[in-house]
MDAnalysis code that builds the backbone (N, CA, C; Angstrom):
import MDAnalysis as mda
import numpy as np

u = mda.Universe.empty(627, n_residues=209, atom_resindex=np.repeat(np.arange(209), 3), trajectory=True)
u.add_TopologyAttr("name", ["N", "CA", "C"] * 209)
u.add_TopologyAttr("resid", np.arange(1, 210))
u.add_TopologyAttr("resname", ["UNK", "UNK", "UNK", "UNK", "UNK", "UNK", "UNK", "UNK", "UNK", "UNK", "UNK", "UNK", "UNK", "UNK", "UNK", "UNK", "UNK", "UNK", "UNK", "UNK", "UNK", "UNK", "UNK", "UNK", "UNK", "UNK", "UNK", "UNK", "UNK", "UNK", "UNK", "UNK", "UNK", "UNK", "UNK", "UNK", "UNK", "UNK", "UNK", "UNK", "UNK", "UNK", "UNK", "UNK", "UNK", "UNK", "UNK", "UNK", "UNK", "UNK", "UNK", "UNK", "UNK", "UNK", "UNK", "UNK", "UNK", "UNK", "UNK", "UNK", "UNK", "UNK", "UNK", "UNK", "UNK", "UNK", "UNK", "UNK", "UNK", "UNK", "UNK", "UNK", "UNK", "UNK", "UNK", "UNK", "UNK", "UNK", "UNK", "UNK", "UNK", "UNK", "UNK", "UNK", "UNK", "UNK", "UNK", "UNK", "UNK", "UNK", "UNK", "UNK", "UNK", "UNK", "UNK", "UNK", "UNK", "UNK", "UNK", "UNK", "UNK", "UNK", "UNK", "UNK", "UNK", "UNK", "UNK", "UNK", "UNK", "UNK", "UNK", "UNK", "UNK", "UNK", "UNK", "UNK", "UNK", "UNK", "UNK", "UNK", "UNK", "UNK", "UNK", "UNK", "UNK", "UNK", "UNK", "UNK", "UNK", "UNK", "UNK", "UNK", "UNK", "UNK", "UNK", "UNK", "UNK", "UNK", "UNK", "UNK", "UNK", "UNK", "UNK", "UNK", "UNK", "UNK", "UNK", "UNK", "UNK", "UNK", "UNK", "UNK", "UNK", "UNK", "UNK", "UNK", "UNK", "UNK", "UNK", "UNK", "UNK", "UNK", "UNK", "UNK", "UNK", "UNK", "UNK", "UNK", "UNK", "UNK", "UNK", "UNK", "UNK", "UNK", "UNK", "UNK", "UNK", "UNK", "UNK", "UNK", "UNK", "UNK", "UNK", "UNK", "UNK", "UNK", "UNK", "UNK", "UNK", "UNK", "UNK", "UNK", "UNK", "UNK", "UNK", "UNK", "UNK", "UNK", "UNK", "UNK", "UNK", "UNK", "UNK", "UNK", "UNK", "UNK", "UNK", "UNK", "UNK"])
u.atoms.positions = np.array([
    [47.353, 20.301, -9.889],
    [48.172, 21.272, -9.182],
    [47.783, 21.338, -7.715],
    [47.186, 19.945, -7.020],
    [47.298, 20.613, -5.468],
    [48.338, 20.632, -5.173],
    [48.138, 21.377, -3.774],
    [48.697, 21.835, -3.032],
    [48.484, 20.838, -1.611],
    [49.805, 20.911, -0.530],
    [49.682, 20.531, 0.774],
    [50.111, 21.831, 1.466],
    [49.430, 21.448, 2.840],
    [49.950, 21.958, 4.152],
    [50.565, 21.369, 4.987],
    [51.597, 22.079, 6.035],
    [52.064, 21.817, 7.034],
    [53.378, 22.577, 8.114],
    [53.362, 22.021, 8.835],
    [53.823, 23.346, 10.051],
    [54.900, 23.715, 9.145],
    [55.404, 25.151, 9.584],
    [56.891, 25.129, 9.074],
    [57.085, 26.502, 10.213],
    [58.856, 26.451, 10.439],
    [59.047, 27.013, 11.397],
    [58.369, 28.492, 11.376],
    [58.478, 29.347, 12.526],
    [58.136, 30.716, 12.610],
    [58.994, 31.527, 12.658],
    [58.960, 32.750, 11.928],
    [60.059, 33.380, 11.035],
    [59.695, 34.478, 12.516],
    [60.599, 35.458, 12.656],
    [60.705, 36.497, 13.480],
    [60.624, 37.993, 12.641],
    [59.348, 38.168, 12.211],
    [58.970, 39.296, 11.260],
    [58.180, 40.235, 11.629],
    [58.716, 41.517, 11.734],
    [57.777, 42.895, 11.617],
    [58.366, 43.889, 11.352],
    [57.325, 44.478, 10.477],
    [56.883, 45.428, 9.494],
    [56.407, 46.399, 10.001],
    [57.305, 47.089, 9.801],
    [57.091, 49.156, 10.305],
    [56.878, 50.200, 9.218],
    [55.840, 50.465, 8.967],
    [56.304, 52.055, 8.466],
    [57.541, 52.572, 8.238],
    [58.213, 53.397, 7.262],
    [58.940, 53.964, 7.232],
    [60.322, 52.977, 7.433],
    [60.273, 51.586, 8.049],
    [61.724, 51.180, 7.749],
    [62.505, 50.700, 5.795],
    [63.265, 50.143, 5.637],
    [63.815, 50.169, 4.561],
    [62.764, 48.943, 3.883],
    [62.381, 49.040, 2.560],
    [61.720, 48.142, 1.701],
    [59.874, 47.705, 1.879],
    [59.703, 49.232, 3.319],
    [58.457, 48.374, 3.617],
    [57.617, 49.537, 2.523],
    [56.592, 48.818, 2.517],
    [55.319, 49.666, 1.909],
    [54.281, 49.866, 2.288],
    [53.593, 50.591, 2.595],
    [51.922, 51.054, 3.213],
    [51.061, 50.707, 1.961],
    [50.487, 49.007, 2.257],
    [49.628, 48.688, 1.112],
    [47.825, 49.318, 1.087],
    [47.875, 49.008, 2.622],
    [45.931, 49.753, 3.142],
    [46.364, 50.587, 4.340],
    [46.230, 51.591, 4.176],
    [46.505, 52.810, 5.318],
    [45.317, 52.247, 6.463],
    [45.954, 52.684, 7.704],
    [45.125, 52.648, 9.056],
    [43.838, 53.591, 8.882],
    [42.642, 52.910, 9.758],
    [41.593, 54.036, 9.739],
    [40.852, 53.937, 8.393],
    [40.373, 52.946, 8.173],
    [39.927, 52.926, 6.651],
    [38.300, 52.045, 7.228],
    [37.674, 52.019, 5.825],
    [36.350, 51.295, 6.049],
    [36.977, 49.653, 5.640],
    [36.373, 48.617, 6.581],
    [37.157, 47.233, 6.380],
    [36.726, 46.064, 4.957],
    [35.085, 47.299, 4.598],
    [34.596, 46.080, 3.354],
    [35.586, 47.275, 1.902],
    [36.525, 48.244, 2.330],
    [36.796, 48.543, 1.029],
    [38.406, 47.866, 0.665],
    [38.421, 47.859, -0.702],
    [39.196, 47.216, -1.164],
    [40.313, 48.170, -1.604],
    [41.778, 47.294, -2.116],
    [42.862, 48.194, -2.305],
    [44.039, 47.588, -3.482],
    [44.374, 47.830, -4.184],
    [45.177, 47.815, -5.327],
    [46.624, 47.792, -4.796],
    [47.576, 46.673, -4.835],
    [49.002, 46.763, -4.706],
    [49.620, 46.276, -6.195],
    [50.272, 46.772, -6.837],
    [51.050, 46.152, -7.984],
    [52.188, 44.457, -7.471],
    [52.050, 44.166, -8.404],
    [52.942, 42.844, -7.643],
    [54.228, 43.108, -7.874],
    [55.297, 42.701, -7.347],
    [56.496, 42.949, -7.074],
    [57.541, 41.823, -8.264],
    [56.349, 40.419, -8.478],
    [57.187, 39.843, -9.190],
    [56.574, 38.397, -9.589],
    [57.106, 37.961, -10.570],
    [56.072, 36.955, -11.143],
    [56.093, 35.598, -9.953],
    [54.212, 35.552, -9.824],
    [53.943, 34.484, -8.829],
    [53.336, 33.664, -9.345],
    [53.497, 32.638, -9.560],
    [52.720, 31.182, -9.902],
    [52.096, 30.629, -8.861],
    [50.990, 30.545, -9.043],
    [49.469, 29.739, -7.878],
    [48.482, 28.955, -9.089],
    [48.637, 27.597, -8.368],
    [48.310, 26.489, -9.421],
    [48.274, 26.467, -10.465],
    [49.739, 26.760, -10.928],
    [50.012, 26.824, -12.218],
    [49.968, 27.942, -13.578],
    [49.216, 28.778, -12.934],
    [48.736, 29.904, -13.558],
    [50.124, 31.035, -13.127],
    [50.747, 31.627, -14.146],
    [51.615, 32.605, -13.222],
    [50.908, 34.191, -13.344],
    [51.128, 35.071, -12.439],
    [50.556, 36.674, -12.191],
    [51.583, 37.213, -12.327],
    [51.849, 38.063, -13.358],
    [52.704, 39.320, -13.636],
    [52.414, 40.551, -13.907],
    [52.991, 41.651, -13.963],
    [52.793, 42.778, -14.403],
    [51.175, 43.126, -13.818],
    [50.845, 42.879, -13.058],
    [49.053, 42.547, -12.381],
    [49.212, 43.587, -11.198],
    [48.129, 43.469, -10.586],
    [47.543, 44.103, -9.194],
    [47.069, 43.279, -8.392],
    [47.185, 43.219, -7.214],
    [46.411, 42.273, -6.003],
    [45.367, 43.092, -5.466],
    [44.361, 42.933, -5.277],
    [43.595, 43.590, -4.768],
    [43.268, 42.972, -2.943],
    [43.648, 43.770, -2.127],
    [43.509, 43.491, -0.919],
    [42.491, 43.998, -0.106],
    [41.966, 43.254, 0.826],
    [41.140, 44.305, 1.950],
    [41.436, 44.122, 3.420],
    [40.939, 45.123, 4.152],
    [42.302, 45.334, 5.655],
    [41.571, 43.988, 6.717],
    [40.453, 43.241, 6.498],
    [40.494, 42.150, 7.086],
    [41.109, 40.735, 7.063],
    [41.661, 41.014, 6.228],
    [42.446, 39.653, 5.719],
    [42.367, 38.813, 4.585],
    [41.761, 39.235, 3.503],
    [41.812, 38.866, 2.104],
    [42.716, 39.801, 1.312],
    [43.646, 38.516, 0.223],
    [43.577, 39.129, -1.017],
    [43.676, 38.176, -1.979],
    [42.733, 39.222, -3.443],
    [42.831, 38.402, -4.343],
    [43.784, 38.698, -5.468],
    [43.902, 37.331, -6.486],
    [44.597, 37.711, -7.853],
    [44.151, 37.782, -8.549],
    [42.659, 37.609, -8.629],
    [42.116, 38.177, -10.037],
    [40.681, 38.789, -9.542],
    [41.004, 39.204, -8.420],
    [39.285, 40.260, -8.102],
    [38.209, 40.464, -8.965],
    [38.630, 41.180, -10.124],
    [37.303, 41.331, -10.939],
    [37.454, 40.030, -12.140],
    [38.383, 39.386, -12.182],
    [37.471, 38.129, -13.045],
    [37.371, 36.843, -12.748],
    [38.067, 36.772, -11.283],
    [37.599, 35.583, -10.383],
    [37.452, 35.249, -9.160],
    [37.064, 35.503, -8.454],
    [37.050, 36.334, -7.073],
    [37.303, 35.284, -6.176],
    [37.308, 33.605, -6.678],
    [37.564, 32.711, -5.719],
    [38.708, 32.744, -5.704],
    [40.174, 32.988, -6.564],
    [40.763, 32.785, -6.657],
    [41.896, 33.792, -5.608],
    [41.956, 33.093, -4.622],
    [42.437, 34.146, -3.317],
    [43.383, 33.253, -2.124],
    [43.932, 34.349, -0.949],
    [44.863, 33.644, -0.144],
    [44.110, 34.451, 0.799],
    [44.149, 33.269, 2.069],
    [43.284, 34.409, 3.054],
    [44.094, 33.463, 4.638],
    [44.866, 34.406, 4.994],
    [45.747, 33.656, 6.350],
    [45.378, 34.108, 7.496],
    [44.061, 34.293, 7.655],
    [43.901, 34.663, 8.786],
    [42.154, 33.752, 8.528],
    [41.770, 33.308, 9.990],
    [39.627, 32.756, 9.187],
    [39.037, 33.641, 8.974],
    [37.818, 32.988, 7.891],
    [36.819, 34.040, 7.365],
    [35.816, 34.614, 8.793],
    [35.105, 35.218, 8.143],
    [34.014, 35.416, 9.326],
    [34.360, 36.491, 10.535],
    [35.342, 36.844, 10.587],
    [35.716, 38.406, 11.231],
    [35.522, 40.049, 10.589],
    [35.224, 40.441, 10.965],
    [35.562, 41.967, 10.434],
    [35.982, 42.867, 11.538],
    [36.889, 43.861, 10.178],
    [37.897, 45.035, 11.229],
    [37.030, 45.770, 12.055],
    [37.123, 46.653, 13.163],
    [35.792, 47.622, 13.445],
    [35.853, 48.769, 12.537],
    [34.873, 49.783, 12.282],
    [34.841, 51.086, 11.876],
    [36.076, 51.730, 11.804],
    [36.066, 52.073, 13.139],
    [37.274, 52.467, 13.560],
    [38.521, 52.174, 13.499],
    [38.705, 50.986, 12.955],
    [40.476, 50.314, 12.932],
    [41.222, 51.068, 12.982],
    [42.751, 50.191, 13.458],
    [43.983, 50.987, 13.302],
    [44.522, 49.929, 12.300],
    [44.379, 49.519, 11.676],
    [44.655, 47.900, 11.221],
    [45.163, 48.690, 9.885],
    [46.402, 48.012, 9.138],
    [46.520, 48.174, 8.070],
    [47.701, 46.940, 7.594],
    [47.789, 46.973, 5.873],
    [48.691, 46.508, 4.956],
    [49.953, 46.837, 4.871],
    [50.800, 46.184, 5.434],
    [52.291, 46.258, 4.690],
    [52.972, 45.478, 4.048],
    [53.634, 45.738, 2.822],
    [54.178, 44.956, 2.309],
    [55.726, 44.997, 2.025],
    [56.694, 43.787, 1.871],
    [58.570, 44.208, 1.803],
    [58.715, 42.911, 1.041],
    [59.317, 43.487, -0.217],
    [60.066, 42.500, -1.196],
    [61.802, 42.113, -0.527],
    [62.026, 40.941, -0.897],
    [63.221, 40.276, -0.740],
    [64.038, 39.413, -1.558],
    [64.650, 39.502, -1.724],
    [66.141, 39.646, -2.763],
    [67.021, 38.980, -1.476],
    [66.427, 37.230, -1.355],
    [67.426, 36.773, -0.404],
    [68.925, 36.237, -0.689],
    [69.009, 36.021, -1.817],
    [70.479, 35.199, -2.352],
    [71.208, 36.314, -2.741],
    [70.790, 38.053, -3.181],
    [71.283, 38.974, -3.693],
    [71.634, 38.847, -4.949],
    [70.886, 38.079, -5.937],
    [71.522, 37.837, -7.581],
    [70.181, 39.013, -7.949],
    [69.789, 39.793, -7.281],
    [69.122, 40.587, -8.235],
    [67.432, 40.636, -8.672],
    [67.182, 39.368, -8.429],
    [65.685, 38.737, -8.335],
    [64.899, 38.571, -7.083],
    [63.811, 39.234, -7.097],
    [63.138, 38.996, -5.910],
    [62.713, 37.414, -5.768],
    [62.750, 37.070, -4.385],
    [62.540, 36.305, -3.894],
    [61.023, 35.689, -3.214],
    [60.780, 36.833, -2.600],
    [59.548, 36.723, -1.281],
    [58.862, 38.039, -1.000],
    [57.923, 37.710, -1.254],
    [57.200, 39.141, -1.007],
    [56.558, 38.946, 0.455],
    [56.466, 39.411, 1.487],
    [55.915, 39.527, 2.715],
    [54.724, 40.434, 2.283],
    [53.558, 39.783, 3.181],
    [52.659, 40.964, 3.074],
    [52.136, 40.551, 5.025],
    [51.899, 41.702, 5.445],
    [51.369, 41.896, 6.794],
    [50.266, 42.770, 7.153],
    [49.286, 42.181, 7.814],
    [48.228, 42.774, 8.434],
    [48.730, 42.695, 9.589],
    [48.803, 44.600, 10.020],
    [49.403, 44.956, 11.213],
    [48.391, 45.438, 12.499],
    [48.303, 44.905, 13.004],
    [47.741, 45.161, 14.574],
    [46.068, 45.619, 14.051],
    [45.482, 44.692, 13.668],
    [44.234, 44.027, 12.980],
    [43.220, 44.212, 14.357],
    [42.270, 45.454, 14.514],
    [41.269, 45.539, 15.423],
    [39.811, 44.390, 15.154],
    [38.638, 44.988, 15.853],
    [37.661, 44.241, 15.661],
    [37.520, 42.974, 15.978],
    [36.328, 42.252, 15.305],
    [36.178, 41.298, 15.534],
    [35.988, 40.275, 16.710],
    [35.584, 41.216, 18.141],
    [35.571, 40.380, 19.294],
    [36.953, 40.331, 19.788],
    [38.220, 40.943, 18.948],
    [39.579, 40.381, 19.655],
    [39.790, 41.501, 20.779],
    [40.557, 41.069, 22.084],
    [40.877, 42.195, 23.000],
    [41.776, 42.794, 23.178],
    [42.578, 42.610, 22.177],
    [43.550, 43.308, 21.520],
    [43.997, 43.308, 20.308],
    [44.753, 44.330, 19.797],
    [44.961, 43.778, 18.195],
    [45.703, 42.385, 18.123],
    [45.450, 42.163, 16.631],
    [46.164, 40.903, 16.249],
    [47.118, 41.204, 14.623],
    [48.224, 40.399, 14.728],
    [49.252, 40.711, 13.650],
    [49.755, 38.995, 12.462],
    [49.470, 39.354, 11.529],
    [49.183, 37.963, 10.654],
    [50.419, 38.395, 9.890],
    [50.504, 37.184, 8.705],
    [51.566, 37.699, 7.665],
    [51.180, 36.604, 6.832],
    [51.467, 36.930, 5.635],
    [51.273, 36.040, 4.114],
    [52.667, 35.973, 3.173],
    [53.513, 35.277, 3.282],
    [55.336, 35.693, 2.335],
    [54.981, 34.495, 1.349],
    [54.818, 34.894, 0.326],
    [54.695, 34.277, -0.990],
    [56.137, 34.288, -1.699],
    [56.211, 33.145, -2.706],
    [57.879, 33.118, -2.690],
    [57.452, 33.057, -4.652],
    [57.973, 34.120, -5.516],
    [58.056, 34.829, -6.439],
    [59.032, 34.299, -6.940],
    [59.076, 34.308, -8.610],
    [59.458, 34.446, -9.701],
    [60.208, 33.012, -10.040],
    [59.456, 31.382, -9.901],
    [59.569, 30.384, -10.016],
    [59.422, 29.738, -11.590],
    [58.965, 30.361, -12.416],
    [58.915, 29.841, -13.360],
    [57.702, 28.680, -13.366],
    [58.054, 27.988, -14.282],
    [56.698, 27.217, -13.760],
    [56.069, 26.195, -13.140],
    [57.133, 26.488, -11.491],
    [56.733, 25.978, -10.183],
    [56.031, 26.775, -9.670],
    [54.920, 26.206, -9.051],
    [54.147, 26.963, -8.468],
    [54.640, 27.415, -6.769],
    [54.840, 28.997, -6.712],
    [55.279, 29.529, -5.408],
    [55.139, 28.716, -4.346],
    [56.046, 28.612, -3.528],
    [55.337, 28.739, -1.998],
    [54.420, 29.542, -1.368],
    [53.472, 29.352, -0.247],
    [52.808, 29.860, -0.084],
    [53.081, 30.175, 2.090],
    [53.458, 31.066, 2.495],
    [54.155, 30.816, 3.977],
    [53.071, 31.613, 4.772],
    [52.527, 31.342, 6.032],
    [51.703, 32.048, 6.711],
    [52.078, 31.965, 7.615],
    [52.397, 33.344, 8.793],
    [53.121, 33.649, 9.651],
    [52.509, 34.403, 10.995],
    [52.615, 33.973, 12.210],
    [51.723, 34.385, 13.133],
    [52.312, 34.947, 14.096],
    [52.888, 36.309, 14.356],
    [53.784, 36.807, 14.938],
    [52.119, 37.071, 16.446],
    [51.570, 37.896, 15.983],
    [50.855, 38.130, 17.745],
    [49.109, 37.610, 17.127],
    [48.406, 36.555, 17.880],
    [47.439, 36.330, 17.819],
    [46.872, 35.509, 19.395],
    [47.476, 36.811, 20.241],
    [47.339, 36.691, 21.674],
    [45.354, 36.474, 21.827],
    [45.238, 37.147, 21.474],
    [43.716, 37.928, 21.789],
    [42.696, 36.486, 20.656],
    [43.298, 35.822, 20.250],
    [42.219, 34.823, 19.274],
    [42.517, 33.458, 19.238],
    [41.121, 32.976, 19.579],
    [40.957, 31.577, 20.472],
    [40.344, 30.610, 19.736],
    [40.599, 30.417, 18.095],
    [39.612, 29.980, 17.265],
    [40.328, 28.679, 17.233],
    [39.228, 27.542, 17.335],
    [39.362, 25.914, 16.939],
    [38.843, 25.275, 15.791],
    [39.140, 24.177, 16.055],
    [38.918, 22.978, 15.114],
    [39.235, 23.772, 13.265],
    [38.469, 22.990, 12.623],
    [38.583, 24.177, 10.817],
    [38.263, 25.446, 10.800],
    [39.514, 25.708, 10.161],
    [38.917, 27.409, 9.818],
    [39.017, 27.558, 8.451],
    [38.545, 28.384, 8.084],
    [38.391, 28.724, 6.269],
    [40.082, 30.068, 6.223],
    [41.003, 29.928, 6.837],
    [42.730, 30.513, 6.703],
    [43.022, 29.555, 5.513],
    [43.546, 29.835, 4.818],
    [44.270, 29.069, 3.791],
    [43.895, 29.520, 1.915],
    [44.019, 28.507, 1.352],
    [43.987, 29.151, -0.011],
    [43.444, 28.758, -0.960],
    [42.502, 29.325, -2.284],
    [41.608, 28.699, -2.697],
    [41.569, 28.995, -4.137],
    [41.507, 28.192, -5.343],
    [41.275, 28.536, -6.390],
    [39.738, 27.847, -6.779],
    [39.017, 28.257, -6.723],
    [37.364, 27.797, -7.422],
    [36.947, 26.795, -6.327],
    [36.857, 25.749, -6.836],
    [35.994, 24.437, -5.681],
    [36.758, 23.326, -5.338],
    [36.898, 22.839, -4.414],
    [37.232, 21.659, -4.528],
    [37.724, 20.416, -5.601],
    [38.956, 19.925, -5.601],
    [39.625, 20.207, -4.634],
    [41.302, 21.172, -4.367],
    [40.365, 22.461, -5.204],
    [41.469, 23.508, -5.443],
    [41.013, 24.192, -4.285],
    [41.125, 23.628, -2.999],
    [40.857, 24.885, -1.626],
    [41.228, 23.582, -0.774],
    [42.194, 24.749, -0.109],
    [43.253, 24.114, 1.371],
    [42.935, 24.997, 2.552],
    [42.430, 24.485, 3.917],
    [42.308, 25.439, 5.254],
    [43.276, 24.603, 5.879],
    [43.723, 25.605, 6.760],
    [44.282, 25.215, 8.066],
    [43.849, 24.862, 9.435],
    [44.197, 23.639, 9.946],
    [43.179, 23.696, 11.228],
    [43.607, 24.471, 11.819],
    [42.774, 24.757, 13.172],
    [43.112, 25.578, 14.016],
    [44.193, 25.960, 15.314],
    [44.769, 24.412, 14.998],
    [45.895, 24.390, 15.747],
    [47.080, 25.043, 15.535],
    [47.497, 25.405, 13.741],
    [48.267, 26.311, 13.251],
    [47.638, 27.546, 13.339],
    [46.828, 28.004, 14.053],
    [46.510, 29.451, 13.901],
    [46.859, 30.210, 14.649],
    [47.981, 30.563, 15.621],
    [48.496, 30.497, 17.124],
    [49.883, 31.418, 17.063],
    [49.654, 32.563, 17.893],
    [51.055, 33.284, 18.142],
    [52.195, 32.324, 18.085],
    [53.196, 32.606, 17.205],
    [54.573, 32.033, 17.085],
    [54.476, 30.703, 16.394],
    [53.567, 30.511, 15.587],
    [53.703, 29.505, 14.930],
    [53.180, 30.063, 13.579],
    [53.851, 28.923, 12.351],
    [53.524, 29.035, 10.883],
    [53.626, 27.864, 10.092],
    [52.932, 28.171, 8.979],
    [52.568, 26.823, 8.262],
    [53.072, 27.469, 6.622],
    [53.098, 26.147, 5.574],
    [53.412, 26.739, 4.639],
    [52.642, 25.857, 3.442],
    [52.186, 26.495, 2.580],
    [51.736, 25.620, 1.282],
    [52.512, 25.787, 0.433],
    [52.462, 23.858, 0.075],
    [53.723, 23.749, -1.448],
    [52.816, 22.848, -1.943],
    [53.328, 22.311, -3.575],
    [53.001, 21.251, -3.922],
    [54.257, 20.427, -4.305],
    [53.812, 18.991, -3.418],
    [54.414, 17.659, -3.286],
    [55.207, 17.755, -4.527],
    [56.442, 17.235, -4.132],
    [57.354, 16.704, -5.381],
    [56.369, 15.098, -5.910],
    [56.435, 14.801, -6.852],
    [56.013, 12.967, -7.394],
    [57.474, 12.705, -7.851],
    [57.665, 11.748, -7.711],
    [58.818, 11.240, -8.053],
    [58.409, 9.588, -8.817],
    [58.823, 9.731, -9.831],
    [59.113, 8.128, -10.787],
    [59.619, 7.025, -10.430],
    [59.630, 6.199, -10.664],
    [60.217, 4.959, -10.284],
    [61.986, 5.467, -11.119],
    [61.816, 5.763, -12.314],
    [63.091, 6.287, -13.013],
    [63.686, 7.338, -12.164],
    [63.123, 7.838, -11.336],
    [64.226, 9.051, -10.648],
    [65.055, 8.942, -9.770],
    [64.813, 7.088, -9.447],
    [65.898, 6.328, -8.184],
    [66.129, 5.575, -8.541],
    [67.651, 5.368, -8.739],
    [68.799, 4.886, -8.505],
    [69.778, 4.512, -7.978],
    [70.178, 3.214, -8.121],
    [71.585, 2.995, -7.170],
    [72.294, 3.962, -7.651],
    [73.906, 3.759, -6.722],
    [74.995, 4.524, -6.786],
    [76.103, 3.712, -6.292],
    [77.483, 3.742, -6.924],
    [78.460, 2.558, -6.348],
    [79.611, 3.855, -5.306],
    [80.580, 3.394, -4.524],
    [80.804, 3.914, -4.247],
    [81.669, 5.569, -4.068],
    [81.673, 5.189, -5.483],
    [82.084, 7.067, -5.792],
    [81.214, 7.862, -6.380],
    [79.774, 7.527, -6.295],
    [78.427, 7.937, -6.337],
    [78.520, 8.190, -7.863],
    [78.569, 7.158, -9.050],
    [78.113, 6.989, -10.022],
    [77.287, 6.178, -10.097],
    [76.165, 6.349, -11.204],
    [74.875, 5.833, -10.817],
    [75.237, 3.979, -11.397],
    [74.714, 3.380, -11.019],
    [74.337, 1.888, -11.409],
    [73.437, 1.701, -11.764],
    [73.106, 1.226, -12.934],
    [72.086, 0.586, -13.557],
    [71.416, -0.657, -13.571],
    [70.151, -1.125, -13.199],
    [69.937, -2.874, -13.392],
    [70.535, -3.436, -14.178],
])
């Protein structure tokens, strides 16, 4: 079940308080090593394994996991390790489900760390994680989204990206995708058979050797 990376365009996303579908997942002003409980919105498959009817457990620096207390590697983290919020933060969790085709089924869950203090940055910084829900048993997309990361100057590997146990179930992003107005996305590769290509004559019925 790996997974790849690679650029994918940058979506034009933010998440307010109080507008329609959003949710206050970690309130502002919180301590940054405590952790927080969101119910999931809708069944997500990550390497194969699908999460339903579950909880994510998040924290306001930029982790969350799917199975916190019985596997703690098993996590998405879109922003690098090795920062923390200050004391003081204004930094918090939002999250907005989407129902893009309108048949009724969620689609994409957005989750956003909003105006993210600490850490040496000189101003806040604003990340996003849109996981794409209720695939059956394709494993989700995985979309990371960088609306303001004015204030952060980080190179070469970073530990941003996503990880189930060891190698080689863990993907980072270099640091070149880590950058205001740009985003990247994890999928796993289609394989395709030698049987899955075929000629076609010209009223596109298939031909056979």
């Amino acid at each position: 079940f790996g997974h790849e990376a690679c650029s994918y365009p940058f979506q034009s996303l933010d998440l307010n308080p109080g507008d329609a579908g959003v949710s206050v997942i970690v309130p502002g002003n919180v301590n940054d090593s405590a952790v927080y409980g969101a119910s999931l919105p809708g069944a997500f498959n990550f390497y194969g394994t699908t999460y339903s009817n579950t909880s994510f457990v998040f924290t306001e620096d930029g982790y969350f996991y799917l199975d916190y207390f019985g596997n703690s590697s098993i996590r998405i983290k879109p922003f690098p390790a090795g920062f923390a919020t200050s004391g003081s933060s204004t930094s918090r969790v939002l999250g907005k489900s989407i129902d893009s085709n309108g048949d009724g089924t969620l689609d994409w869950w957005i989750i956003e760390w909003s105006d993210v203090t600490g850490g040496g940055f000189a101003t806040p910084v604003t990340f996003q994680a849109i996981l794409e829900l209720n695939t059956g048993s394709r494993p989700g997309r995985i979309k990371f989204n960088y609306p303001d990361l004015d204030s952060f100057a980080g190179t070469g590997p970073l530990q941003a990206g996503i990880t189930r146990g060891t190698a080689p179930n863990q993907l980072y992003l270099n640091g070149a995708f880590v950058r205001t107005g740009r985003a990247a996305q994890f999928d796993k590769p289609i394989n395709l058979r030698v049987t899955d290509v075929y000629l076609v004559d010209g009223a596109g019925a298939r031909v056979d050797a």
